[in-house]
VMD Tcl script that builds the backbone (N, CA, C; Angstrom):
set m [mol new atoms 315]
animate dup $m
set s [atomselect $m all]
$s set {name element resname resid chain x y z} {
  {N N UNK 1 A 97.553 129.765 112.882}
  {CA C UNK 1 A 97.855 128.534 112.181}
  {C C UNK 1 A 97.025 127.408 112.806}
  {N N UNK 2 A 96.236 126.757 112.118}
  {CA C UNK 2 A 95.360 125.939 112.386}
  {C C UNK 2 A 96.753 124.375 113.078}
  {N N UNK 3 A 95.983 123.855 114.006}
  {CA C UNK 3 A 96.330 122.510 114.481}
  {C C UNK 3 A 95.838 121.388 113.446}
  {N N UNK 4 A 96.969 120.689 113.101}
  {CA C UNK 4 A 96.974 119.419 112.369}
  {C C UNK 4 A 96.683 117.920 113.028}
  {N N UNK 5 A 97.404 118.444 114.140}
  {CA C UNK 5 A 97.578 117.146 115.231}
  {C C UNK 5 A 96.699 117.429 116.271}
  {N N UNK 6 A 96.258 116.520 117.185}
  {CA C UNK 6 A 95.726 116.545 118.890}
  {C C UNK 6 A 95.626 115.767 118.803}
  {N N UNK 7 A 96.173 115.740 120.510}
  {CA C UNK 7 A 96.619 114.147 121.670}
  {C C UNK 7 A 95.046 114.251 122.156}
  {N N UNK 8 A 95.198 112.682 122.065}
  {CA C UNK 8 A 93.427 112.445 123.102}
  {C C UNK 8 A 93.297 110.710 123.131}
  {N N UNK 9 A 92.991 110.597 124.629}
  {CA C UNK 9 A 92.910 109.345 124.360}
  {C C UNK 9 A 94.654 108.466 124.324}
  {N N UNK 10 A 95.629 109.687 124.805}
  {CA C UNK 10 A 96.896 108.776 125.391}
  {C C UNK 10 A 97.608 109.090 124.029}
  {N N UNK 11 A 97.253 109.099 123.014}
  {CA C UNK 11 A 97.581 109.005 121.703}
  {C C UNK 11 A 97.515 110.703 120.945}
  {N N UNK 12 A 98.147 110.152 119.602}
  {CA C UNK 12 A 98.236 111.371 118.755}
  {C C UNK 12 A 97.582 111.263 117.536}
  {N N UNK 13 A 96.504 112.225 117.074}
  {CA C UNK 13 A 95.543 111.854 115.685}
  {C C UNK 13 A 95.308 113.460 114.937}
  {N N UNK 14 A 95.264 112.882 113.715}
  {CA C UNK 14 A 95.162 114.100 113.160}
  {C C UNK 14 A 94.204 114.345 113.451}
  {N N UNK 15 A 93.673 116.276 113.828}
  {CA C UNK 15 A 93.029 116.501 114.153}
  {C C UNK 15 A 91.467 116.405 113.156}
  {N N UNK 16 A 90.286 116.309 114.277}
  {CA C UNK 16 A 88.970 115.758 113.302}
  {C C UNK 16 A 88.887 114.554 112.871}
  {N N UNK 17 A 89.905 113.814 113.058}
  {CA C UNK 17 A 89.883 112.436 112.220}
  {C C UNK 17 A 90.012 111.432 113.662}
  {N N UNK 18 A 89.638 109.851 113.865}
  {CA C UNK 18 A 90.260 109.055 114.230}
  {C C UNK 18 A 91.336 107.801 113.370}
  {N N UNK 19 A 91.998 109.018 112.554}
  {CA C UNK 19 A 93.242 108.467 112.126}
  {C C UNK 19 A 94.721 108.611 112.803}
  {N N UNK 20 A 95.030 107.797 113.484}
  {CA C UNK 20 A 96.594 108.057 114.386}
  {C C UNK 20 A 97.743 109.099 113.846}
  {N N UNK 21 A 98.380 109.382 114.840}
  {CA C UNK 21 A 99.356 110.024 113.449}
  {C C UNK 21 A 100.552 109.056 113.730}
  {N N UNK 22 A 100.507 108.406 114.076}
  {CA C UNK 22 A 101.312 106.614 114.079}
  {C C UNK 22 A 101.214 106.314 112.474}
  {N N UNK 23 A 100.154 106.095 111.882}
  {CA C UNK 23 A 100.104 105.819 110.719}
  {C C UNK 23 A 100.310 106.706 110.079}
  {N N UNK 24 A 100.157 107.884 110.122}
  {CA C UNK 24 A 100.838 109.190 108.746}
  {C C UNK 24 A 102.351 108.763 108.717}
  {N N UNK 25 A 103.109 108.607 110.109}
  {CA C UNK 25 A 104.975 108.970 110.182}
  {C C UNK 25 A 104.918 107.719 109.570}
  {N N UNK 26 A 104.839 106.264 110.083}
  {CA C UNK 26 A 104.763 105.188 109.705}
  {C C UNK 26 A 104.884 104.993 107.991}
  {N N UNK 27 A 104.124 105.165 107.501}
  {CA C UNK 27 A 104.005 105.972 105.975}
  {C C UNK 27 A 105.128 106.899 105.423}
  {N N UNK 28 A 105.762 107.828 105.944}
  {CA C UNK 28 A 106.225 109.212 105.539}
  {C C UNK 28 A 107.436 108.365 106.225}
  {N N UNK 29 A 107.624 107.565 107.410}
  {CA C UNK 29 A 109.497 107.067 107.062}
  {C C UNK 29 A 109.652 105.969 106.332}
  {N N UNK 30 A 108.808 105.727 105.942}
  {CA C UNK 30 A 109.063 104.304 104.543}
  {C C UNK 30 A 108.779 105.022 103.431}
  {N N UNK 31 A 108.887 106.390 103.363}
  {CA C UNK 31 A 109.134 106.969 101.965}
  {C C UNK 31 A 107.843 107.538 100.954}
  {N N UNK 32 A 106.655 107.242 102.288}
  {CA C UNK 32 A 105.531 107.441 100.879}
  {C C UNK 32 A 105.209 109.030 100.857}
  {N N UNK 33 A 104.962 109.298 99.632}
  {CA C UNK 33 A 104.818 111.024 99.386}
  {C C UNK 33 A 103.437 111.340 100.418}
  {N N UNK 34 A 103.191 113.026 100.988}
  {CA C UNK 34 A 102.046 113.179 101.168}
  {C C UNK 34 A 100.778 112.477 100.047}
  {N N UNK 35 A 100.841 112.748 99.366}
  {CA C UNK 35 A 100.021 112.374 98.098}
  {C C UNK 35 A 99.614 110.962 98.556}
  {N N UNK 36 A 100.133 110.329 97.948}
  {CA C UNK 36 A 100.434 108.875 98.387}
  {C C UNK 36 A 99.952 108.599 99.986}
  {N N UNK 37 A 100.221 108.902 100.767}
  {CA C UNK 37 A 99.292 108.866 102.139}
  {C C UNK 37 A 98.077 109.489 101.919}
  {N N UNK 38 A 97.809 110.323 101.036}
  {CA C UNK 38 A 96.275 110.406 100.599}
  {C C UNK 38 A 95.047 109.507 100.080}
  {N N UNK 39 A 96.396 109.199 98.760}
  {CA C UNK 39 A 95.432 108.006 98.325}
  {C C UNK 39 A 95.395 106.745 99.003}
  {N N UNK 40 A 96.377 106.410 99.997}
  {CA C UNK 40 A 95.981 105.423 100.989}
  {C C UNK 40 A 94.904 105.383 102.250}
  {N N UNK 41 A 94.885 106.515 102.407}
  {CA C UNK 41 A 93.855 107.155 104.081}
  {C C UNK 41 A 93.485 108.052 103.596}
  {N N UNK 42 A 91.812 108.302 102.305}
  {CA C UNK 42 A 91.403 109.460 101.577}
  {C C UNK 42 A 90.786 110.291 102.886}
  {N N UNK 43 A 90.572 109.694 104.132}
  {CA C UNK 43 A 89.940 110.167 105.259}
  {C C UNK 43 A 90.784 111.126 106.061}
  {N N UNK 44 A 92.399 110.817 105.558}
  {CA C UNK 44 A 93.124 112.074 106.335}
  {C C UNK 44 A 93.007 113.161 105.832}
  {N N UNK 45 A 92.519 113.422 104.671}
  {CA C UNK 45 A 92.381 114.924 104.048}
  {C C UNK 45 A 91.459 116.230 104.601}
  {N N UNK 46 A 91.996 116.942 104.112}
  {CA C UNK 46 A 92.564 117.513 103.035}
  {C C UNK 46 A 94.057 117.318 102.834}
  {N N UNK 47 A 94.641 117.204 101.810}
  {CA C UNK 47 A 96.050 116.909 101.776}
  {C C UNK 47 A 97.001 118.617 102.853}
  {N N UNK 48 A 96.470 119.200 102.937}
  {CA C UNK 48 A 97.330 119.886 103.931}
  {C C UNK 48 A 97.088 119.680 105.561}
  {N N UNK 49 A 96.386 118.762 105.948}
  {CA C UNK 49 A 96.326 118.198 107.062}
  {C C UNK 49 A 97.355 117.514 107.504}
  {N N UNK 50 A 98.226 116.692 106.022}
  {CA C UNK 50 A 98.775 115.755 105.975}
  {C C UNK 50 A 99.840 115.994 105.930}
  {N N UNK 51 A 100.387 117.076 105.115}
  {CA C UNK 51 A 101.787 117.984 105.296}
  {C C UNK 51 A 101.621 118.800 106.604}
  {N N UNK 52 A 100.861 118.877 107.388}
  {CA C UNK 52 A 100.719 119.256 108.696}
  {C C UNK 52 A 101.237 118.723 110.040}
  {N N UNK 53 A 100.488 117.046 109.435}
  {CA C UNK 53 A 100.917 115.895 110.340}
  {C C UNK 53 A 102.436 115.779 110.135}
  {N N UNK 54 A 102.996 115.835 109.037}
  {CA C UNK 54 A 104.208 115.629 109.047}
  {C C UNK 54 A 105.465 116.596 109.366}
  {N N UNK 55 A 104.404 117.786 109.483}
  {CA C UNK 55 A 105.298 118.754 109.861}
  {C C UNK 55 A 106.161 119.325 111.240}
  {N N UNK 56 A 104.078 118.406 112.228}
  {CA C UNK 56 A 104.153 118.072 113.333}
  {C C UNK 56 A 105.304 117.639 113.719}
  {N N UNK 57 A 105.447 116.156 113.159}
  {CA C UNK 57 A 106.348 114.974 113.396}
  {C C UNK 57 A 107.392 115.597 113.143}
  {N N UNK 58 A 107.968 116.377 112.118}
  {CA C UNK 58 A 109.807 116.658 112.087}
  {C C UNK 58 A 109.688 117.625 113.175}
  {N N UNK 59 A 108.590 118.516 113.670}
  {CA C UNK 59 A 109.184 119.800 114.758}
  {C C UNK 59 A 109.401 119.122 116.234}
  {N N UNK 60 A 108.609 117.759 116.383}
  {CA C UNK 60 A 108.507 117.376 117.815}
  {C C UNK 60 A 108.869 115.817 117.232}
  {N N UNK 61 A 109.931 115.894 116.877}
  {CA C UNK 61 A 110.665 114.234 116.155}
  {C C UNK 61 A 110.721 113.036 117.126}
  {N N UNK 62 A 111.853 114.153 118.475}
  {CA C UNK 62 A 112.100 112.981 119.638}
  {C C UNK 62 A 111.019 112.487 120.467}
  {N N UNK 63 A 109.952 113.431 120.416}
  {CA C UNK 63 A 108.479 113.566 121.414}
  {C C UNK 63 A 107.494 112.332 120.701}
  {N N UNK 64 A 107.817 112.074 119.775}
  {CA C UNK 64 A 107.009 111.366 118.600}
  {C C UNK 64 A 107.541 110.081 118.674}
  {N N UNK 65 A 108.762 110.231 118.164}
  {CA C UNK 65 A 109.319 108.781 118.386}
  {C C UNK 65 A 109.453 108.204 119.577}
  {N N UNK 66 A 109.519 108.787 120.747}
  {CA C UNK 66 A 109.514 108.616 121.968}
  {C C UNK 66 A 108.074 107.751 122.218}
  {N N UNK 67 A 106.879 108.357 121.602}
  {CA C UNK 67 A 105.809 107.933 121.569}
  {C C UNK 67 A 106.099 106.651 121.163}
  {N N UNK 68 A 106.286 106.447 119.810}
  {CA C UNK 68 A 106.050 105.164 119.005}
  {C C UNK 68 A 106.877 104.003 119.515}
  {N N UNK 69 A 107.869 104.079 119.990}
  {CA C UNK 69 A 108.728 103.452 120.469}
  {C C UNK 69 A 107.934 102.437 121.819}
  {N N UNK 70 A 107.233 103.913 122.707}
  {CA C UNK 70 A 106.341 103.444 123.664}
  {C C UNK 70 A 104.985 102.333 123.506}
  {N N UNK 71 A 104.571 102.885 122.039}
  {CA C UNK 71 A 103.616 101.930 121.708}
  {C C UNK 71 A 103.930 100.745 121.149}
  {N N UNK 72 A 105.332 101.013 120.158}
  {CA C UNK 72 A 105.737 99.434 120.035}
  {C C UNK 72 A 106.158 98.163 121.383}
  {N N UNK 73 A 106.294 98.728 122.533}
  {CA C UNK 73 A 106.316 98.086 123.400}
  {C C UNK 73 A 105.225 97.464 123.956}
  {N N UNK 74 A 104.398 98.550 124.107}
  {CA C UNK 74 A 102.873 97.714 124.424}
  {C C UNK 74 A 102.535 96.437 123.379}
  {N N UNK 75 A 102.981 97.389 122.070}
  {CA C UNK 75 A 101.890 96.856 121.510}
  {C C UNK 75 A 102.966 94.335 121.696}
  {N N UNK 76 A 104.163 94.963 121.923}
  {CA C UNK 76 A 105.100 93.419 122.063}
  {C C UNK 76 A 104.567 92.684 123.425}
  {N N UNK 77 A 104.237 93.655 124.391}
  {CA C UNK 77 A 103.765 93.299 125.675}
  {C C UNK 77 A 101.867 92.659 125.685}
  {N N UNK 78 A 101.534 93.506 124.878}
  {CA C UNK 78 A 99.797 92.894 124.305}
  {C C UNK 78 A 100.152 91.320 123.559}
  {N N UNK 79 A 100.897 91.683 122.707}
  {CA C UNK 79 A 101.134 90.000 121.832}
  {C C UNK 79 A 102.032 88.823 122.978}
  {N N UNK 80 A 102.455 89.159 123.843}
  {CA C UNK 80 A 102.964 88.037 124.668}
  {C C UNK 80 A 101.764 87.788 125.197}
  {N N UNK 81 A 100.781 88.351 125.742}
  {CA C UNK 81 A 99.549 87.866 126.607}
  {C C UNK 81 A 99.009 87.274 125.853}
  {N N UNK 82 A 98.678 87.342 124.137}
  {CA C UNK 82 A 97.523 86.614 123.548}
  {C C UNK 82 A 98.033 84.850 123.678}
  {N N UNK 83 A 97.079 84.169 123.670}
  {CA C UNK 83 A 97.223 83.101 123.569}
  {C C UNK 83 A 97.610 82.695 122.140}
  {N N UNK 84 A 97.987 80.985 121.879}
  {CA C UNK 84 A 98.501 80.524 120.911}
  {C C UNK 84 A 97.548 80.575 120.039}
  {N N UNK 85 A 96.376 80.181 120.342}
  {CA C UNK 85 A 94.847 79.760 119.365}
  {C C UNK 85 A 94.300 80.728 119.248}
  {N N UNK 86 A 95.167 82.329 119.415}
  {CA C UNK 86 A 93.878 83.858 118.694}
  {C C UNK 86 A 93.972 83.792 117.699}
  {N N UNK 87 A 92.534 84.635 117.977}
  {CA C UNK 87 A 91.632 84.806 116.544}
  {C C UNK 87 A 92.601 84.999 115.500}
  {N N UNK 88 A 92.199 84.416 114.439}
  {CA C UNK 88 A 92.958 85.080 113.087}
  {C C UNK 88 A 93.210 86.221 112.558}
  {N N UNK 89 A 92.445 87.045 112.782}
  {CA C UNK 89 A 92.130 88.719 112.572}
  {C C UNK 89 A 93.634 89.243 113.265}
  {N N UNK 90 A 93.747 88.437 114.713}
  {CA C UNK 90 A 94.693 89.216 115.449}
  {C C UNK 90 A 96.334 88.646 115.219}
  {N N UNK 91 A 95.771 87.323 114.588}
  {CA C UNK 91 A 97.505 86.900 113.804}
  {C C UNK 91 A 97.730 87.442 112.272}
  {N N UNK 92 A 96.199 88.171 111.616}
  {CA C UNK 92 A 97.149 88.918 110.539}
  {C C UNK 92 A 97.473 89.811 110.596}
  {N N UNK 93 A 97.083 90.790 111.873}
  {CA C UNK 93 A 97.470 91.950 112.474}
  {C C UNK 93 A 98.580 92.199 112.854}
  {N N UNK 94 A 98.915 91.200 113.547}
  {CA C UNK 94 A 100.574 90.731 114.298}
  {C C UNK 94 A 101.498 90.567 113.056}
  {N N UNK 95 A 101.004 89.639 112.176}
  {CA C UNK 95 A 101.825 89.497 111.193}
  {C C UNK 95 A 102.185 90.990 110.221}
  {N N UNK 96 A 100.861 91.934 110.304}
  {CA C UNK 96 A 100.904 93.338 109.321}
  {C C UNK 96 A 102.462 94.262 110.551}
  {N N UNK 97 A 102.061 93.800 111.583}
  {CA C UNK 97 A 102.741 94.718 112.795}
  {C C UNK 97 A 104.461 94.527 112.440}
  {N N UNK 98 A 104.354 92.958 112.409}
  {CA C UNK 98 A 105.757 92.749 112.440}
  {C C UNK 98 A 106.541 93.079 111.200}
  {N N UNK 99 A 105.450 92.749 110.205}
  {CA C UNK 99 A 106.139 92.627 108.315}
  {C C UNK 99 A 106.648 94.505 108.572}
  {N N UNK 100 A 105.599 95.363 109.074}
  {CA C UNK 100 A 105.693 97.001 108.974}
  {C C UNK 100 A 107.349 97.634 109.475}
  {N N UNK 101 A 107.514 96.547 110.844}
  {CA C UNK 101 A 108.309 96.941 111.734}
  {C C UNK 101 A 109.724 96.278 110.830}
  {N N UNK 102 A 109.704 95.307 110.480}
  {CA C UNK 102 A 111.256 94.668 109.364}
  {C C UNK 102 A 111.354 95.785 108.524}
  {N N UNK 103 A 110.313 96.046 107.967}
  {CA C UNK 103 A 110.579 97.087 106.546}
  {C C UNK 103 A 111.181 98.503 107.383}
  {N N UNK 104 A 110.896 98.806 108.205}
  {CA C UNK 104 A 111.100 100.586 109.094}
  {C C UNK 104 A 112.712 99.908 109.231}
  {N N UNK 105 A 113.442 99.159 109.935}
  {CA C UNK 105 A 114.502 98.569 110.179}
  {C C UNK 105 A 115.973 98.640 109.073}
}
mol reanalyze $m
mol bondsrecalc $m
mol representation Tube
mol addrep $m
């Protein structure tokens, strides 16, 4: 059985791709079909990569979320350091981070 996923780089990405698999679950617990994560990230394909990634994620659930949980911390601990006057890029980022994180809630 071919690997869907590999850790590299601290992180988890579908394999062949530098697409996270942060963003597949991210996607898949707000309800969107494999499909639908296709036509959003045509770069994660083949679509059984993608039922792969997710298959990943339900067999190693707590290992995963354990992850994300970890990165949502950084990522709260990175936004306290930025200053008031960053770049814009990184306040619509913050703003995509936070709007993502209300909706998962």
């Amino acid at each position: 059985m071919p690997d869907y996923v590999e850790q590299r780089d601290g992180g988890y990405y579908l394999a062949g791709t530098r697409i996270s698999l942060d963003t597949i679950v991210h996607a898949f617990q707000e309800g969107e079909s494999p499909e639908g994560i296709l036509r959003s990230f045509p770069m994660a394909g083949p679509l059984v990569r993608i039922y792969g990634a997710i298959t990943f994620y339900l067999e190693n659930k707590d290992k995963v979320e354990a992850f994300l949980r970890d990165q949502d911390r950084l990522w709260e601990a990175l936004s306290k350091q930025q200053s008031p006057a960053a770049d814009p890029l990184v306040n619509r980022l913050r703003e995509a981070k936070e709007h993502a994180s209300s909706t998962r809630s």
